[in-house]
DOBADREN-964003 format. One record per residue (C-alpha): x, y, z; residue number from 1. Coordinates in nm, 2 decimals, decimal comma. Each point is the difference from the previous one (the first is absolute). Example, Ala and Ser with C-alpha at 12.3 -4.5 7.8 and 13.67 -1.06 7.14 Angstrom:
BEGIN
u  v  w  i
1,23  -0,45  0,78  1
0,14  0,34  -0,07  2
//
This chain:
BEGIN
u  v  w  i
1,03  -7,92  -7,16  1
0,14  0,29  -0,23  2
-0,24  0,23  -0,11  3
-0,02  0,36  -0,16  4
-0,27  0,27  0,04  5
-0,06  0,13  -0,33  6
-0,18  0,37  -0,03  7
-0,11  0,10  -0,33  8
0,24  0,02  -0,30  9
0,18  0,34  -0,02  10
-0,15  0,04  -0,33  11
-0,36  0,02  0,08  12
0,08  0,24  0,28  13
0,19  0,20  -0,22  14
-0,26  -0,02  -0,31  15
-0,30  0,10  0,28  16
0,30  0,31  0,11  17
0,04  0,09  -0,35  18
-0,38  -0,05  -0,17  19
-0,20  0,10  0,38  20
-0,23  -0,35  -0,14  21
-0,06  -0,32  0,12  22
0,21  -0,28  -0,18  23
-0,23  -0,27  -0,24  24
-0,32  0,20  0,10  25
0,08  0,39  -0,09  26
-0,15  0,14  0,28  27
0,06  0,33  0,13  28
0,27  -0,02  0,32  29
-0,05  0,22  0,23  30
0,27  0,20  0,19  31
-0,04  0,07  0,39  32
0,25  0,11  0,32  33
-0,04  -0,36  0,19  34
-0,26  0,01  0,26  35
0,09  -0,37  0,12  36
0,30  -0,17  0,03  37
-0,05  -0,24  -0,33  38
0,26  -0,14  -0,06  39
0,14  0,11  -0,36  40
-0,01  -0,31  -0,22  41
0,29  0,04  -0,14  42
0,28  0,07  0,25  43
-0,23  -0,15  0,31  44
0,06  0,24  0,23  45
-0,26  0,16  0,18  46
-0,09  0,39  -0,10  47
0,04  0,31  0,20  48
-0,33  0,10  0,07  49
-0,08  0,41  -0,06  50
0,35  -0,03  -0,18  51
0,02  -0,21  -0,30  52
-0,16  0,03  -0,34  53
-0,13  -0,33  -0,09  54
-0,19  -0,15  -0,33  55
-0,33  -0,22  0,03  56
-0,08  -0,22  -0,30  57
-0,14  -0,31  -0,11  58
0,22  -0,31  -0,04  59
-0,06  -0,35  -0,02  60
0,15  -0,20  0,27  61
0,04  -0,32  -0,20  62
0,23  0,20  -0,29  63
0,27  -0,20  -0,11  64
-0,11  -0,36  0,19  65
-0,40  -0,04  -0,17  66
-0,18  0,11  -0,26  67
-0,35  0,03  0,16  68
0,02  0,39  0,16  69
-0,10  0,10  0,35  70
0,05  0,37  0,02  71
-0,01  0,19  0,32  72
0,16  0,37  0,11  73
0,35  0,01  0,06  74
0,20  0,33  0,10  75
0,38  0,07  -0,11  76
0,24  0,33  0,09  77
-0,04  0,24  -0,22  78
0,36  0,07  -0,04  79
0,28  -0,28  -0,11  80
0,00  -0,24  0,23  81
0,25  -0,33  0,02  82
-0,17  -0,32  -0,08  83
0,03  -0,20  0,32  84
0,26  -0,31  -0,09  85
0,12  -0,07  0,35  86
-0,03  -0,38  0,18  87
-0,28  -0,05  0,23  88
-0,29  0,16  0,08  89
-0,03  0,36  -0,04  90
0,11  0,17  0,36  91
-0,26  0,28  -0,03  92
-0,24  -0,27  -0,07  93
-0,01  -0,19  0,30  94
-0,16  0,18  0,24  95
-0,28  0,07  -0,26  96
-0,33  -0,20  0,06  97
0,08  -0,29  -0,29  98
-0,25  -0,26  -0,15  99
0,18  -0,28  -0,22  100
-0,18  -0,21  -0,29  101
0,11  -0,23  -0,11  102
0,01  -0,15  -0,39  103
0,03  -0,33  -0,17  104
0,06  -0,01  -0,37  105
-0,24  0,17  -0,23  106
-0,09  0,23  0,28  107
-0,18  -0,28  0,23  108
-0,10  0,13  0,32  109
0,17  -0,19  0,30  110
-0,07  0,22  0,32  111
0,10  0,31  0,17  112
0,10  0,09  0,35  113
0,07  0,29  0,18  114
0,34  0,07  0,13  115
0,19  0,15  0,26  116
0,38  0,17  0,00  117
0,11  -0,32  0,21  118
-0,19  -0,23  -0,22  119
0,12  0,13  -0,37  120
0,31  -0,22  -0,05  121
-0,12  -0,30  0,12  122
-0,32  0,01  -0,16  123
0,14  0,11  -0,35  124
0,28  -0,31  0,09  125
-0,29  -0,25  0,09  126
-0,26  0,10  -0,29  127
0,30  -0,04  -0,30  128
0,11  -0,31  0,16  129
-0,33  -0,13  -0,19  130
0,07  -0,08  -0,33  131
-0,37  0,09  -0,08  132
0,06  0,34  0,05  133
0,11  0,25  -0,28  134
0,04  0,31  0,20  135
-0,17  0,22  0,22  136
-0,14  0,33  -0,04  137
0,05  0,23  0,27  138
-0,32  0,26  0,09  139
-0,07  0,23  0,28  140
-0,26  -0,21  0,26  141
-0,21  0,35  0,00  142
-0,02  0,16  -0,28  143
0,04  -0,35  -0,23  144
0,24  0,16  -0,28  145
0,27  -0,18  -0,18  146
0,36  0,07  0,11  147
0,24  -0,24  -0,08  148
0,04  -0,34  -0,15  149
0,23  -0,25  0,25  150
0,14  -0,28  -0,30  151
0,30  -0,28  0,06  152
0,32  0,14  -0,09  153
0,04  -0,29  -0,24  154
-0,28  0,15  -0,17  155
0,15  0,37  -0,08  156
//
């Protein structure tokens, strides 16, 4: 099954670089050196922890796919980073601890499952092989955030 990873548009991460606020809600971002490893939400890769300068705001993980919001915390870098566009799942994502949920149409709950580095392919393969499934948001298993959205590539 062809799929993309999407991460969040380059123009909310450059409106929350420019304004320091959260897009839709206003909210003040706030502007840290990463003490965990994140990843950024727009390029996907994981931070440098003591290093980089990252930005924590509110965003709605459903933007762009629903019109009911669910915002949660997200963090980007700080700095200009490079949307991630690449096939497959994110390298710097796979040894991450990952949670997939997984959506109908009109944001209908279907399940979620934890997954493994050996397991990611073959899950994401076996879960959009079901036509009732939309796509598949992508969170961390401990913390619970948003951090990517898996869609069919048919569907970019």
């Amino acid at each position: 099954m062809q799929y993309r990873v999407a991460a969040i548009s380059e123009e909310i991460a450059q409106e929350v670089r420019a304004t320091l606020r959260s897009p839709k809600y206003g909210h003040p971002a706030h502007v840290e050196i990463a003490n965990g490893y994140g990843p950024c939400r727009s390029c996907l890769q994981v931070f440098a922890e003591g290093q980089d300068e990252r930005i924590l705001f509110t965003y709605d993980a459903f933007t762009g796919v629903e019109n009911i919001p669910a915002p949660g915390p997200v963090f980007i870098h700080r700095a200009e980073c490079k949307r991630f566009e690449a096939a497959g799942f994110p390298p710097q994502m796979r040894n991450l601890p990952l949670l997939f949920e997984v959506y109908g149409r009109s944001r209908q709950y279907l399940s979620r499952e934890t997954v493994a580095d050996n397991e990611i392919d073959t899950a994401i393969d076996r879960l959009l092989t079901n036509s009732a499934v939309a796509y598949i948001q992508v969170r961390n298993s401990e913390a619970g955030c948003f951090m990517a959205r898996i869609e069919r590539a048919a569907a970019v």
